[in-house]
C-alpha positions in Angstrom: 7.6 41.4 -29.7 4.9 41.5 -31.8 5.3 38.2 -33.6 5.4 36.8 -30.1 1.6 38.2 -29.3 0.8 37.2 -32.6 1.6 34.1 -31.7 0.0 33.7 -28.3 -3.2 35.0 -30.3 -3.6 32.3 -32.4 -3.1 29.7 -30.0 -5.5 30.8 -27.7 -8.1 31.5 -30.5 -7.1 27.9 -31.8 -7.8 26.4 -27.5 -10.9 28.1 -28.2 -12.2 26.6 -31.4 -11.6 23.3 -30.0 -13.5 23.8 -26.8 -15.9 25.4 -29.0 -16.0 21.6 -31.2 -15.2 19.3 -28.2 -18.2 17.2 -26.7 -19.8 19.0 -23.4 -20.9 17.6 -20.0 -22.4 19.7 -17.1 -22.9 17.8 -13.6 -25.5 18.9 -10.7 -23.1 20.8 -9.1 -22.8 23.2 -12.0 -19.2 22.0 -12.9 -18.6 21.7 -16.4 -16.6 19.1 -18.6 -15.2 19.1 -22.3 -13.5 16.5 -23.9 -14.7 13.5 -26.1 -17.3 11.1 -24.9 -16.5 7.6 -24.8 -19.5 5.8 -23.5 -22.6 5.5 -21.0 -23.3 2.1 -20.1 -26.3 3.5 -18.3 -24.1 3.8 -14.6 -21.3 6.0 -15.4 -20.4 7.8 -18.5 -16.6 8.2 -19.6 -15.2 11.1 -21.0 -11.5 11.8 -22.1 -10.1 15.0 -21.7 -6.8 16.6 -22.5 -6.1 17.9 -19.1 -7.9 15.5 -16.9 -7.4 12.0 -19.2 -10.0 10.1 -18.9 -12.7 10.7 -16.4 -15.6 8.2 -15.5 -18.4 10.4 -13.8 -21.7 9.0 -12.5 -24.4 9.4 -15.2 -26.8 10.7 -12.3 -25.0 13.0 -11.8 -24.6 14.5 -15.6 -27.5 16.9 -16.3 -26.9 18.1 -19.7 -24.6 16.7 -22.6 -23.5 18.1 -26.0 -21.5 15.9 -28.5 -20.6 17.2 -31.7 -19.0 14.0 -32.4 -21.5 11.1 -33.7 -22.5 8.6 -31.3 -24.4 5.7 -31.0 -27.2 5.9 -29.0 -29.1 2.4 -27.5 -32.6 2.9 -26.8 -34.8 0.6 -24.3 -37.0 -0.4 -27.4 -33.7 -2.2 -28.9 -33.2 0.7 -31.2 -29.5 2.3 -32.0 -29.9 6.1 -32.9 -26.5 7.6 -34.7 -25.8 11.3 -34.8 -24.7 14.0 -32.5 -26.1 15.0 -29.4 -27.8 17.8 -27.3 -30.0 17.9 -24.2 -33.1 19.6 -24.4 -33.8 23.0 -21.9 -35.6 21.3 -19.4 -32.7 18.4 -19.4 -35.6 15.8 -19.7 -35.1 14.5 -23.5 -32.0 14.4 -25.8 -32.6 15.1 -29.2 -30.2 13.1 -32.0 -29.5 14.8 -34.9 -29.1 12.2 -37.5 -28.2 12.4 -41.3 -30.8 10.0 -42.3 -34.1 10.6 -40.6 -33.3 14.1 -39.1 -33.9 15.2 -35.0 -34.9 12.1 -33.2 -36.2 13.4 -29.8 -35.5 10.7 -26.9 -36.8 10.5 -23.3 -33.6 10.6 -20.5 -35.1 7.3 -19.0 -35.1 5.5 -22.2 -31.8 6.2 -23.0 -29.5 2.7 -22.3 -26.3 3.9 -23.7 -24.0 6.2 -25.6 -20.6 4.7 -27.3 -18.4 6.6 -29.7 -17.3 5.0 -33.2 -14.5 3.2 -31.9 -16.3 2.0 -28.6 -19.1 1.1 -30.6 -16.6 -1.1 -33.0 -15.6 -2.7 -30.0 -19.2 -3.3 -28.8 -19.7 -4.8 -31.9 -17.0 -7.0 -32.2 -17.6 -8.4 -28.9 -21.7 -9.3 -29.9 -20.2 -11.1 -32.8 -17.9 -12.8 -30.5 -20.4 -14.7 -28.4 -23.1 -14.7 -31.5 -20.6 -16.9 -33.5 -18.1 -17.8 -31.2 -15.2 -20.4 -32.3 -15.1 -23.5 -29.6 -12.0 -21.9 -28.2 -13.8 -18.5 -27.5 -15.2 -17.9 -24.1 -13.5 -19.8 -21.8 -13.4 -18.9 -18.0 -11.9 -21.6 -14.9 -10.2 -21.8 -12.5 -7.5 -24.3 -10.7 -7.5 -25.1 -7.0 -4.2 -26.0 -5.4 -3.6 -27.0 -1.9 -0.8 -29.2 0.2 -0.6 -29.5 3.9 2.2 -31.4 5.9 3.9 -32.4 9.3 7.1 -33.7 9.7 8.7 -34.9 13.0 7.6 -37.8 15.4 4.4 -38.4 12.7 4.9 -37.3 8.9 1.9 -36.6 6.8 0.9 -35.4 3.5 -1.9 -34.4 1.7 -2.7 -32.5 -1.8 -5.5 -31.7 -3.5 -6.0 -30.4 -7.0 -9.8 -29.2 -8.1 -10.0 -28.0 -12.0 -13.0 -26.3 -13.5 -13.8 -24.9 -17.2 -16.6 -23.1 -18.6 -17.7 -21.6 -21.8 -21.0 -19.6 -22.2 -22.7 -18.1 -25.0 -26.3 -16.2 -25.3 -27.3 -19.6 -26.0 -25.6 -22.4 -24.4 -22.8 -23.7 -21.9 -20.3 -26.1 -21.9 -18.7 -27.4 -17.8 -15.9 -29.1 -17.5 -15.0 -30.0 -13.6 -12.2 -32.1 -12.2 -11.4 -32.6 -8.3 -9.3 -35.2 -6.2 -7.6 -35.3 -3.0 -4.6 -37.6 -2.1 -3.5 -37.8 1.4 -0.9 -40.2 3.4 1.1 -40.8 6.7 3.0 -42.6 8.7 1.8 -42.5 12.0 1.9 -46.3 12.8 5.3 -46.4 11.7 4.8 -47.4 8.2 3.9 -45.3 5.0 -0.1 -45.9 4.3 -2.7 -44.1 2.0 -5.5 -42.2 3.8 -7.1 -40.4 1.1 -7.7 -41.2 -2.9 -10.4 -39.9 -4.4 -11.3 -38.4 -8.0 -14.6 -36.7 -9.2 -14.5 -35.3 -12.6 -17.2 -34.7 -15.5 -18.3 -32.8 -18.5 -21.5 -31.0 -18.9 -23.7 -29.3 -21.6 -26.8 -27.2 -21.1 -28.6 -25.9 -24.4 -31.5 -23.0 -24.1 -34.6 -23.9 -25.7 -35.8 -20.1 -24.5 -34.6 -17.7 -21.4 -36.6 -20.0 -18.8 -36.0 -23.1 -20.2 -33.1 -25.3 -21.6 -32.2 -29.2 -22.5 -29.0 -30.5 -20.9 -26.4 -33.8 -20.9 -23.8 -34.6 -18.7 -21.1 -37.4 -18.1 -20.0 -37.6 -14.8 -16.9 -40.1 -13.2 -16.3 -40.8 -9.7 -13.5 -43.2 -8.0 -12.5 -43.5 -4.6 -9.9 -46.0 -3.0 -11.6 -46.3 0.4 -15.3 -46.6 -0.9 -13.3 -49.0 -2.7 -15.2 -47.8 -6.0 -13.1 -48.2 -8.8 -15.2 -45.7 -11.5 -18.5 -45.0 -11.3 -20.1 -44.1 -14.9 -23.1 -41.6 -15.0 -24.8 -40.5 -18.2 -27.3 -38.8 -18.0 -29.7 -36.1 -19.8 -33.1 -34.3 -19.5 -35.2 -30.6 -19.1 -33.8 -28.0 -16.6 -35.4 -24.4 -15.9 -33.4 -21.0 -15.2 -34.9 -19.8 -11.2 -33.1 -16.6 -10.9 -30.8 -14.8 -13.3 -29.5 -11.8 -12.2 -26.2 -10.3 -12.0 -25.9 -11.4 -8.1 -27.6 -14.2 -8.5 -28.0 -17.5 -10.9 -29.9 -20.5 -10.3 -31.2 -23.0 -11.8 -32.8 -26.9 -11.3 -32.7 -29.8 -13.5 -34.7 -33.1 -14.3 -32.8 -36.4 -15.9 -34.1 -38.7 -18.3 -33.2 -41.9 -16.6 -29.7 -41.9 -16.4 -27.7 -45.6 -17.0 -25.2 -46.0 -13.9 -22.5 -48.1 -14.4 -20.1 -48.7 -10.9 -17.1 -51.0 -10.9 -16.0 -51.8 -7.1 -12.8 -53.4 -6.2 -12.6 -54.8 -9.9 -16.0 -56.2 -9.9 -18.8 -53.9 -12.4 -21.8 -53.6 -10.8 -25.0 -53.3 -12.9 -26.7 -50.7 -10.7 -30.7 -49.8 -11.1 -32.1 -47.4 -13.4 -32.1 -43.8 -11.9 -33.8 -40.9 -12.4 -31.6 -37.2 -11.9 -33.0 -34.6 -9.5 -31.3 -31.1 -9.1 -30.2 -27.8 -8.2 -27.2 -24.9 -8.8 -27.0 -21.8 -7.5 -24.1 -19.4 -7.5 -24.4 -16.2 -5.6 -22.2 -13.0 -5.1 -22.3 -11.0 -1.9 -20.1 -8.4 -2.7 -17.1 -7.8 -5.5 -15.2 -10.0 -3.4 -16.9 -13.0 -2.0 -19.3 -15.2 -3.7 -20.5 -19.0 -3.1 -21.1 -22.2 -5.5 -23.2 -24.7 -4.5 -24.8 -28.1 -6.5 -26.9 -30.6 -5.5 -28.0 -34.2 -7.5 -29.9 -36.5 -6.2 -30.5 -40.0 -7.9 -33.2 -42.1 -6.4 -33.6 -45.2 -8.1 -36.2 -46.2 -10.1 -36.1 -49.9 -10.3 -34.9 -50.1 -6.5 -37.5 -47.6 -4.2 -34.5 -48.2 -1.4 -31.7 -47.3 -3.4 -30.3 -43.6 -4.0 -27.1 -41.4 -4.9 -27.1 -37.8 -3.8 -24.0 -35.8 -5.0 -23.2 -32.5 -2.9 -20.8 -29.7 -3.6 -20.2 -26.1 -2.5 -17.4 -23.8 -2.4 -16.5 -20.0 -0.8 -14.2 -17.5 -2.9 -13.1 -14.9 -1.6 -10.9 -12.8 -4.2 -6.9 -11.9 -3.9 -6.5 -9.9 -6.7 -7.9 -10.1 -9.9 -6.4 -13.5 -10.8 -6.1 -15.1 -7.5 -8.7 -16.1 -4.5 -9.2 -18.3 -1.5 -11.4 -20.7 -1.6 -12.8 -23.4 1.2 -15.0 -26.1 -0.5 -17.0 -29.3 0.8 -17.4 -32.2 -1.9 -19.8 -34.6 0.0 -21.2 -38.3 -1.6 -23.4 -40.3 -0.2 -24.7 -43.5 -1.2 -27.2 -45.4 0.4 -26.3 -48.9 -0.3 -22.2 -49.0 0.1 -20.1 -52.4 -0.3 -20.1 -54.6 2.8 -18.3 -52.6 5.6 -17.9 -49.3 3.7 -19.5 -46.2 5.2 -22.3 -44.6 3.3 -21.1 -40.8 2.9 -17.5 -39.6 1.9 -16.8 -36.0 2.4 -13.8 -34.0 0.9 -12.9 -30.8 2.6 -10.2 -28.5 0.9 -9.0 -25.1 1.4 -6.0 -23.2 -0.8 -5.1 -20.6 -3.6 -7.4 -20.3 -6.5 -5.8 -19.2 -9.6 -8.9 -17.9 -12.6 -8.4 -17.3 -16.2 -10.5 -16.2 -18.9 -10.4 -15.9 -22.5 
């Protein structure tokens, strides 16, 4: 009997000492928290706890905070401060105690963020990542599918396949993009193509600073029933950064005289010297729907009557994590088509869109 209260002694005088070392979080309401901190990313901080496991709690609502571990603290002036924490009486300031420089007193406002060592070490590793990334590091796409048919008195088919690829540092961005749409039918009786077309490219935008950047691009066109064969369009030039947010990225571009080369029903085309105007924009109006849109327009420079003006837009709306819907409208227009070809050719697709990341 008594080696049994013995027993229940020391464990509850051993639950005590560790509440007495764990890290400490009171909220508005007057509850109170222990456990470890994790991290403030300046929104919510994340605390695990051996009861609760972990618990991500507003950081307006956290009043005071006490960490007997170490953490890292990120000030607004770019400065990290290591060293436990406590929050002064008037819950305005927290003051650091670190090994080498002593108390470092800190305003609430100026505080950025909180990580633990191993959060931290993640954080780190993650900087490095897109500071010296490896050509195969950072890659984010996504790949359209879609099919629609009829079978009965009239059978028809069509499939369309849209690619994209990008990778984007603190300093640059590579954008690969592929899209096509194959249709058929047999409507008057015999089996006929409706649709072929294929637009594709590659693009690469270098910052020279946060508002401006240098940029080159290759872009390939064909379509059966413009009766273009490939259309070859190098171009190059300065482009500036309109909006950056995290809703919100647009930007516009100039070309340096871009070389198009078209080749139409076998015969290549030397076309006039052009000049590259435009504009991208991509947009998100909640967690779940966003919009892409690009426009580039190429007047000619040789040939005031001639110009090119490439259009594309789509609308995601997000599944799951992996998987959306998207609707998207690939439009080009060119003002001087062969003989008894019509001047604009729009694509219109709809269907699954599977993303990936790395």
């Amino acid at each position: 009997m008594i080696s049994m209260r013995l027993s229940r002694s020391l464990y509850m005088c051993l639950l005590l000492a560790h509440a007495g070392f764990a890290d400490q979080v009171r909220l508005k309401n007057g509850d109170r928290l222990s456990g470890a901190i994790q991290k403030n990313d300046g929104k919510n901080l994340t605390m695990k706890s051996e009861l609760a496991g972990v618990v991500t709690i507003p950081w307006e609502a956290v009043t005071k905070v006490t960490a007997e571990q170490p953490l890292h603290v990120g000030l607004r002036d770019g400065q990290t401060v290591v060293g436990s924490v406590t929050t002064s009486a008037d819950n305005s300031r927290f003051e650091i105690a670190t090994k080498e420089t002593g108390v470092v007193t800190a305003g609430r406002e100026s505080v950025q963020s909180m990580r633990s060592n191993e959060e931290q070490a993640a954080y780190q590793k993650e900087v490095d990542r897109y500071r010296n990334p490896r050509l195969v590091d950072l890659w984010a796409g996504n790949l359209d599918v879609g099919f629609a048919t009829t079978q009965g008195n009239a059978k028809t088919a069509s499939f369309n396949l849209s690619g994209a690829a990008n990778r984007a540092t603190s300093r640059d961005r590579i954008a690969v993009y592929y899209t096509s749409l194959f249709a058929s039918s047999n409507a008057s009786g015999k089996n006929i193509t409706t649709a072929n077309a294929k637009r594709g490219g590659i693009a690469y935008n270098l910052d020279l600073n946060p508002k401006w950047f240098v940029f080159g691009s290759v872009d390939l066109d064909a379509d059966q029933f413009q009766s273009l064969d490939l259309r070859f369009v190098p171009a190059g030039g300065l482009g500036g950064h309109l909006i950056k947010s995290e809703e919100t990225v647009s930007q516009s571009a100039t070309g340096g005289l871009p070389e198009t080369a078209s080749s139409f029903r076998r015969v290549s085309i030397a076309a006039p010297r052009r000049c590259l105007l435009g504009q991208e924009l991509t947009h998100k109006f909640s967690k779940i729907s966003s919009v892409q849109e690009k426009l580039l327009i190429y007047p000619a420079v040789t040939d005031g009557g001639s110009y090119r003006i490439n259009f594309d837009t789509s609308s995601v709306t997000v599944l799951k994590r992996w998987l959306s819907w998207q609707f998207t409208v690939s439009d080009r227009f060119l003002s001087n088509p062969v003989a008894g070809r019509k001047k604009n050719d729009v694509l219109l697709t709809t269907g699954l869109r599977i993303t990936f990341a790395k």
